[in-house]
C-alpha positions as CSV (number, residue, x, y, z in Angstrom):
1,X,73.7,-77.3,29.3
2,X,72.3,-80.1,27.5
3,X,74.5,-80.8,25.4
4,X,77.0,-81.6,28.6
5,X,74.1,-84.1,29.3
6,X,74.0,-85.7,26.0
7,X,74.6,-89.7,26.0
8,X,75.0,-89.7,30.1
9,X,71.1,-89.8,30.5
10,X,68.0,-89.6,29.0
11,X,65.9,-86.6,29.5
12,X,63.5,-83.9,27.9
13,X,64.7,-81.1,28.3
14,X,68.2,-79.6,30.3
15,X,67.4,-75.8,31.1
16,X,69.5,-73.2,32.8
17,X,68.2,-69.5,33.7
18,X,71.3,-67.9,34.0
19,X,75.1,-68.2,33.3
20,X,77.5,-68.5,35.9
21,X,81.0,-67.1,35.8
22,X,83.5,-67.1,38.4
23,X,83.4,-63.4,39.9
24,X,80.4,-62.1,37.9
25,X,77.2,-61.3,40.0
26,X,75.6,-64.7,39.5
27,X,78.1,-66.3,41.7
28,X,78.0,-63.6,44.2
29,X,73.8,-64.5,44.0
30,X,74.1,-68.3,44.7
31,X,76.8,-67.7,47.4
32,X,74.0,-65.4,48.7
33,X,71.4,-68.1,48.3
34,X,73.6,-71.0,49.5
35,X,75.7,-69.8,52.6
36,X,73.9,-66.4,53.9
37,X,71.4,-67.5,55.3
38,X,68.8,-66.0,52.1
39,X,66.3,-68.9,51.5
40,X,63.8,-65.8,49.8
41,X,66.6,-65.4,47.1
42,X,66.1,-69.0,46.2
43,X,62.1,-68.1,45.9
44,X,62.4,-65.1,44.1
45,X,64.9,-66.5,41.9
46,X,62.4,-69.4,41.5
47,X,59.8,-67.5,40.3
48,X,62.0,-65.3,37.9
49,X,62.8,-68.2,36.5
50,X,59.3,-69.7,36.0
51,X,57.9,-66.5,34.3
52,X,61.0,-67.1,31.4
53,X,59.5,-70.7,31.4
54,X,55.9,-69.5,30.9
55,X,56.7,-67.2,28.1
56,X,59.4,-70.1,26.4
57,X,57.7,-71.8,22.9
58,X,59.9,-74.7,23.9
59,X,59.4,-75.3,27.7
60,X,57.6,-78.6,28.4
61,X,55.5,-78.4,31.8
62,X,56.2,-81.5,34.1
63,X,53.9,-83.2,36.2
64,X,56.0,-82.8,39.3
65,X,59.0,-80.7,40.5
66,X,61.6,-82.5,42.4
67,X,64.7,-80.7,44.1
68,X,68.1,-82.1,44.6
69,X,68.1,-83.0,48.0
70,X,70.2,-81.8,51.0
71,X,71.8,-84.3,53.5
72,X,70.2,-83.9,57.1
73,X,73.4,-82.4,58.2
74,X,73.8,-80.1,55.6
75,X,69.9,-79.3,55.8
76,X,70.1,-78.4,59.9
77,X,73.5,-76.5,59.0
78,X,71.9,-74.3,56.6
79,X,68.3,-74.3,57.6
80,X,67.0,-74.7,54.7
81,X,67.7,-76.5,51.0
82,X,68.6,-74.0,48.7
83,X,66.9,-76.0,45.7
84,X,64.0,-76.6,47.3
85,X,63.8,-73.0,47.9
86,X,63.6,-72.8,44.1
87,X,61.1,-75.3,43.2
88,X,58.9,-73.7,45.9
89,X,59.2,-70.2,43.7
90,X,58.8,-72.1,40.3
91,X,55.9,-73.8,42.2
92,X,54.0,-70.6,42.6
93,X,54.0,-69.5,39.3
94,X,53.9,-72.5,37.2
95,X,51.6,-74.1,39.6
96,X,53.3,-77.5,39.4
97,X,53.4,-79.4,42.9
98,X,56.8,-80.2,44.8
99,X,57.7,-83.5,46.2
100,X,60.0,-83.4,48.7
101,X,59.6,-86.5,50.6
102,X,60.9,-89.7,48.4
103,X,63.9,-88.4,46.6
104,X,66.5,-88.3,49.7
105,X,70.5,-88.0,50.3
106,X,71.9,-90.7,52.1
107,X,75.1,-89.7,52.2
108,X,77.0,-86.6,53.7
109,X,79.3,-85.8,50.6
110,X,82.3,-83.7,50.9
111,X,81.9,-80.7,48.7
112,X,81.9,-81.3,45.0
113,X,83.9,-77.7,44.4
114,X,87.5,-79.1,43.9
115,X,86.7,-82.0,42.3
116,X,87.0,-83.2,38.8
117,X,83.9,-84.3,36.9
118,X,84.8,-88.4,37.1
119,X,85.2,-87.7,40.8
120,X,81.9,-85.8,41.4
121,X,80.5,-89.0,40.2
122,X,82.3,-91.4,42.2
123,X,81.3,-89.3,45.2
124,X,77.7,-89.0,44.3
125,X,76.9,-92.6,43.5
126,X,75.2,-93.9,46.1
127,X,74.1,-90.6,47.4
128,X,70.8,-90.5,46.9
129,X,68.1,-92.9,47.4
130,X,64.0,-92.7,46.8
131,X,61.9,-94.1,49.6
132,X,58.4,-94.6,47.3
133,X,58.5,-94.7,43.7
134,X,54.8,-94.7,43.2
135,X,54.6,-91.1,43.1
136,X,56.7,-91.0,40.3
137,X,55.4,-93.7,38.2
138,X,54.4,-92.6,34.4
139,X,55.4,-88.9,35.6
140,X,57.5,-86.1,33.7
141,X,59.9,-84.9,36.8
142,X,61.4,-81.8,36.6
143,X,64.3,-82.3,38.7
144,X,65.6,-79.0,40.3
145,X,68.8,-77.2,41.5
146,X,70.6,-74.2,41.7
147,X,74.3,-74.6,39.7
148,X,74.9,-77.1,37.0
149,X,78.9,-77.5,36.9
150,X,79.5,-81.1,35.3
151,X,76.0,-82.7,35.9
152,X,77.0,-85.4,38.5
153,X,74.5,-84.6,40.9
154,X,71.7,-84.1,38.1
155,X,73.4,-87.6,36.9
156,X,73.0,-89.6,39.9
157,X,69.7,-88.4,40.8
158,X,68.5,-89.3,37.1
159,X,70.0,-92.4,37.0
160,X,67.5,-93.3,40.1
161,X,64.8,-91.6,38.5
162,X,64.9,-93.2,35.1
163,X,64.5,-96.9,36.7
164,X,60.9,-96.7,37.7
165,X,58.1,-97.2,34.6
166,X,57.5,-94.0,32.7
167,X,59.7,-91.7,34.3
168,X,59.9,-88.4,32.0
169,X,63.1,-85.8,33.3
170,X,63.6,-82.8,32.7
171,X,66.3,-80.8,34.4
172,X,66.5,-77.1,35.6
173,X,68.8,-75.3,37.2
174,X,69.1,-71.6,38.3
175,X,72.5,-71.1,37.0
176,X,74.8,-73.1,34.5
177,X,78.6,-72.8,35.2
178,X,80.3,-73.5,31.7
């Protein structure tokens, strides 16, 4: 996963949990997550995920975990944002707070699925916004969500992040679709 990372951003660490393969029961597990209505999937998963952390030689803690952010719509469609669902399960375990409140989606993208990694990006550019920067000044964010596919929502989320004073990222994701 980093190495798809490499050159578009600076960051710590890029880390994924799991591998996720068209038709294997990953996918079938973040379908579950992201449209049945299973917000306790994202938990669990979360802190699965944070016990492989703890016992990892390699895994740098962060200061703060930040989740990809769902659009309003999106949010009161589902209920719930799936990644936030995560960091709240990673949370638990690693005992790292969440923020929540400053990273937000301004825009209501169409669906990244069909679309080609230059066009992911196009769509996501001015997606996302932060509201207060103070809370991540002269942090090391670990920025959160469930499937890495081409990185262009990790991108433009990081590219936000990396302009305020001593931002550290680190990226994790559930699954990693190669």
């Amino acid at each position: 996963m980093a190495r798809q990372l490499w050159g578009r951003f600076p960051f710590v660490q890029a880390i994924a949990f799991l591998y996720f393969r068209k038709g294997n029961r990953i996918q079938n597990l973040m379908h579950q997550l992201k449209y049945k209505k299973s917000p306790e999937t994202g938990i669990r998963l979360g802190e699965l995920y944070a016990y492989e952390l703890k016992r990892s030689l390699t895994f740098k803690p962060a200061d703060l975990i930040i989740p990809v952010p769902l659009h309003p719509i999106k949010f009161k469609k589902r209920g719930y944002n799936q990644s936030e669902c995560i960091a709240k399960g990673l949370s638990s375990i690693l005992s790292i707070p969440v923020s929540t409140a400053n990273l937000v989606r301004l825009e209501n993208t169409e669906t990244q699925t069909k679309k080609s990694r230059y066009s992911r990006y196009e769509n996501l550019i001015n997606a996302f916004h932060i509201l207060d920067t103070s809370e991540f000044i002269n942090k090391h964010v670990m920025l959160i969500d469930d499937v890495m596919t081409t990185g262009a929502t990790l991108e433009a989320c990081s590219i936000l992040l990396q302009k305020i004073e001593g931002v550290e990222i680190s990226i994790c994701t559930i699954a990693y679709a190669e």
